[in-house]
N, C-alpha and C positions, 0 to 999 in steps of 0.2 A: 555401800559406805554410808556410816551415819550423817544425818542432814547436823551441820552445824550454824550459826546466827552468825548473818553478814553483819555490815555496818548499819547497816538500815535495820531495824529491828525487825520489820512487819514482812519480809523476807527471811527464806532460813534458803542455803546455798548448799549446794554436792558438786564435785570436781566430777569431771568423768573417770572412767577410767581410759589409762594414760596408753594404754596396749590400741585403745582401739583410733586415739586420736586427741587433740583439742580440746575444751567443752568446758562449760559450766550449765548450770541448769538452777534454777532459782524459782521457786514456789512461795506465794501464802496463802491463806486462807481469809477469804476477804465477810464471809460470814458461812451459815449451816449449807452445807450442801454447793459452795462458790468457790471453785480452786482458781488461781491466776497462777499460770506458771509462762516464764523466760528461759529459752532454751538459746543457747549459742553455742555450734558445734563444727567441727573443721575434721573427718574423718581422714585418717592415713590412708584407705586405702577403699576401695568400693566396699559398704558395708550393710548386709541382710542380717535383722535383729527379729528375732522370733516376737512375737504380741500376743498374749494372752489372757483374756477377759472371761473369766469364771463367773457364777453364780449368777440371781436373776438379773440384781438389781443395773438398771442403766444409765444413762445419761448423754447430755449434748455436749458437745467440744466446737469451738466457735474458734479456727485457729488463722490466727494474721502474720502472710508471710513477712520475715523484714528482709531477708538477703538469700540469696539462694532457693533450689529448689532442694524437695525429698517425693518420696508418695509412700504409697499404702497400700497394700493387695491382698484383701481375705482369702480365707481358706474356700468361704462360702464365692469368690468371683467377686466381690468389690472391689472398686480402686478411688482413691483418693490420692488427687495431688495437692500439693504443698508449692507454692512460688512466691516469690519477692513481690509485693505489689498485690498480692492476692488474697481475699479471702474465703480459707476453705469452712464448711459448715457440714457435720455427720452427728446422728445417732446412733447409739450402739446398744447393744445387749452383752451378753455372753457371745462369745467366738472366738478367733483366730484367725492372724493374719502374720507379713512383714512388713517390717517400718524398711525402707531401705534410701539410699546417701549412695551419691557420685565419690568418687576418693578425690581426695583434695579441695571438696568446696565447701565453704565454709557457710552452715545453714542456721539462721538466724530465727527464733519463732515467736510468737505472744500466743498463748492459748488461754481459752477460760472453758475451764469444767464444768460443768451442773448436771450435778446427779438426779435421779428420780424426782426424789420427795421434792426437791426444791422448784423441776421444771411442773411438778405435778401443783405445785404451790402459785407460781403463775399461769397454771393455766394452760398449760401445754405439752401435759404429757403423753397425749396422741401421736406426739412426733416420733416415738419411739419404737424400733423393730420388735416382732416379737424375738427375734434371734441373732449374731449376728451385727453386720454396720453398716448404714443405712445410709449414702450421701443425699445430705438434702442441699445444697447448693457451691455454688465456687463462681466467683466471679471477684474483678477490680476491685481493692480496697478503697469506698466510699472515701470521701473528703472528709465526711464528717467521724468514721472510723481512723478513719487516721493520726486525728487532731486527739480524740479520746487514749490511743495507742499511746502518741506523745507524752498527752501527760500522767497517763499510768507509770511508764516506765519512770520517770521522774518524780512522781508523785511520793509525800513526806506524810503528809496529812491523811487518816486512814478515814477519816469519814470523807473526802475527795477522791480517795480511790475508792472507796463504796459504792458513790454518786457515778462515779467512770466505769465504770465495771457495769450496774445497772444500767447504766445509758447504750452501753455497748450489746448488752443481751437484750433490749428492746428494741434497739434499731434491728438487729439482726431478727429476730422474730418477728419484727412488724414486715421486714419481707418475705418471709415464710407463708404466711396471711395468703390464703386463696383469693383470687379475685372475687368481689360479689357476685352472687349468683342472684338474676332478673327473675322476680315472684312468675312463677309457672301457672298458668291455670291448666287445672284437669278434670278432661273429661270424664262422666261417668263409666264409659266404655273402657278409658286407658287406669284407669281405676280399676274395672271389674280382672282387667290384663294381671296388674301387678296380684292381688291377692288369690290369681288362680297359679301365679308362679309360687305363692305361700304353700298352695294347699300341692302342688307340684312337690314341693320340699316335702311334707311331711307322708306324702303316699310313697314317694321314690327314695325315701332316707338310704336304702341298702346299696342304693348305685352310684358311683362315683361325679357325683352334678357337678357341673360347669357352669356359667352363669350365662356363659355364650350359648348352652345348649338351652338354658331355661329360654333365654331370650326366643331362640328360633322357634320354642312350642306355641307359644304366644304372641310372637310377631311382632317384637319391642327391641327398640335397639338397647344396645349398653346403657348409652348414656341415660336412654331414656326412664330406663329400668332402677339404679344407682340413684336418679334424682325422685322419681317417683317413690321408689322405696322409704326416702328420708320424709318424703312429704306424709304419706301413710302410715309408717310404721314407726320414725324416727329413729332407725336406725340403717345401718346397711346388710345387702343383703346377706355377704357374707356372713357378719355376728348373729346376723338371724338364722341359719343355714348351722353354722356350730353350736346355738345355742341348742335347736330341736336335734341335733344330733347327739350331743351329751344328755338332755333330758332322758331322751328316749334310750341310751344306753344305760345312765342310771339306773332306769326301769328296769330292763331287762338284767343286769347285773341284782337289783333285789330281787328278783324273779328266783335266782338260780342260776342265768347264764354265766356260762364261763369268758373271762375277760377274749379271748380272739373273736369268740363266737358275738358276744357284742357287739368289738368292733366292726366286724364282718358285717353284722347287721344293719349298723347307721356309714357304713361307707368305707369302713376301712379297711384295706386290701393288707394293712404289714400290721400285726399286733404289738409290733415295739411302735409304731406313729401313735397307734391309736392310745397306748399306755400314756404315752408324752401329752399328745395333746388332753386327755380326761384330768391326768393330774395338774397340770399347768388351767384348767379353767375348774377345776374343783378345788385344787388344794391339797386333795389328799390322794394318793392311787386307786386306780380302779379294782384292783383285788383285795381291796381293804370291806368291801364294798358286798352285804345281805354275804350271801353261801360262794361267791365267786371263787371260782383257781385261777391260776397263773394261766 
């Protein structure tokens, strides 16, 4: 159904439909890339609603229960609940899941959307799966989220709902925030460890590495490894581990390799992963790519 203009102008409203239950559902856009949507919904009868999230692009959902529970079940094994009293906190990409409702109760919500660009815009677009829906937290709805919820819903003034809204995704990211991490000093030795797990990656690129197994060549734990890596390389292992493995398939794809044969070569046992993941960090397919086939 087409979205029509409540009373409130900076709100546009949709009825549900009436087969499946109660409901209204109320959105605005409070600037580029910042949805606030109000859902208030009373199902007739226990209700599983398909969810489908196409294309790259993602975003956070920051959702405050007011009454009632719901959840969420991807197709990929996520769950997300939804409670009175609660707030829930997920990133998403592309996937698939259900939204699904008790019959007969009546589930009340505040959500606020932000897409890429905009989380990418504060600073924190790290948060986001590569695929897929990511929960990053759920717990009691703060006191001071609370009082912001309040005067959202209420709110006439669209530069006060700006300020609210804002205030609302900073407190929630400011608990997102890792604890600090205590300056490490390292030794020369645990030093010489991490960049033979480097040179480890790039002789073994054909076999499928683990980080556990790098660690064990070496005699480094995880953790040790993960924070060493940041401190040396400034990045993590992982991104380091896919980058030498796309270079190096690059390569071989100008060479003349054919795209399985590639991936075979930097670790990749199924040549549809390996297609997904070359284009997803190039941009373009890997049979686009010098003399390569399919």
């Amino acid at each position: 159904m087409l979205l029509q203009e409540s009373d409130t102008p900076e709100w546009m409203r949709r009825q549900r439909d009436a087969g499946d239950g109660e409901g209204r559902f109320e959105q605005t856009t409070i600037d580029d890339g910042l949805l606030l949507v109000h859902s208030d919904f009373r199902p007739r009868q226990a209700l599983v609603e398909q969810a489908v999230r196409s294309g790259e692009a993602g975003g956070l959902v920051i959702t405050i229960g007011l009454q009632g529970r719901s959840g969420y079940v991807g197709h990929d094994g996520a769950k997300l609940r939804f409670e009175q009293g609660h707030t829930t906190v997920s990133a998403f990409r592309q996937g698939s899941g259900e939204r699904r409702f008790e019959a007969g109760q009546r589930v009340a919500q505040l959500r606020l959307l932000v897409d890429e660009p905009a989380l990418a815009r504060y600073g924190h677009a790290a948060l986001l799966p590569e695929h897929g829906v990511r929960p990053l937290g759920f717990g009691a709805t703060t006191r001071a989220s609370g009082l912001l919820v309040r005067s959202l819903l209420h709110a006439h003034d669209a530069l006060a709902m700006h300020i609210g809204v804002l205030s609302l995704l900073s407190e929630q990211l400011r608990a997102l925030q890792p604890a600090p991490v205590l300056t490490t000093r390292w030794s020369e030795a645990e030093i010489a460890k991490i960049e033979r797990v480097h040179a480890l990656m790039e002789e073994q690129l054909a076999q499928e590495l683990t980080l556990d197994y790098l660690c064990a060549q070496v005699g480094l734990s995880l953790f040790k490894l993960k924070q060493g890596w940041r401190h040396r390389y400034h990045d993590s292992p992982y991104r380091t581990l896919l980058a030498l493995r796309m270079r190096r398939a690059h390569l071989l794809l100008e060479n003349g390799c054919q795209v399985a044969q590639a991936g075979w070569q930097v670790g990749y046992r199924h040549p549809a992963n390996f297609s997904v993941a070359f284009s997803r960090y190039f941009g373009y397919a890997a049979k686009t790519v010098g003399r390569a086939g399919v």
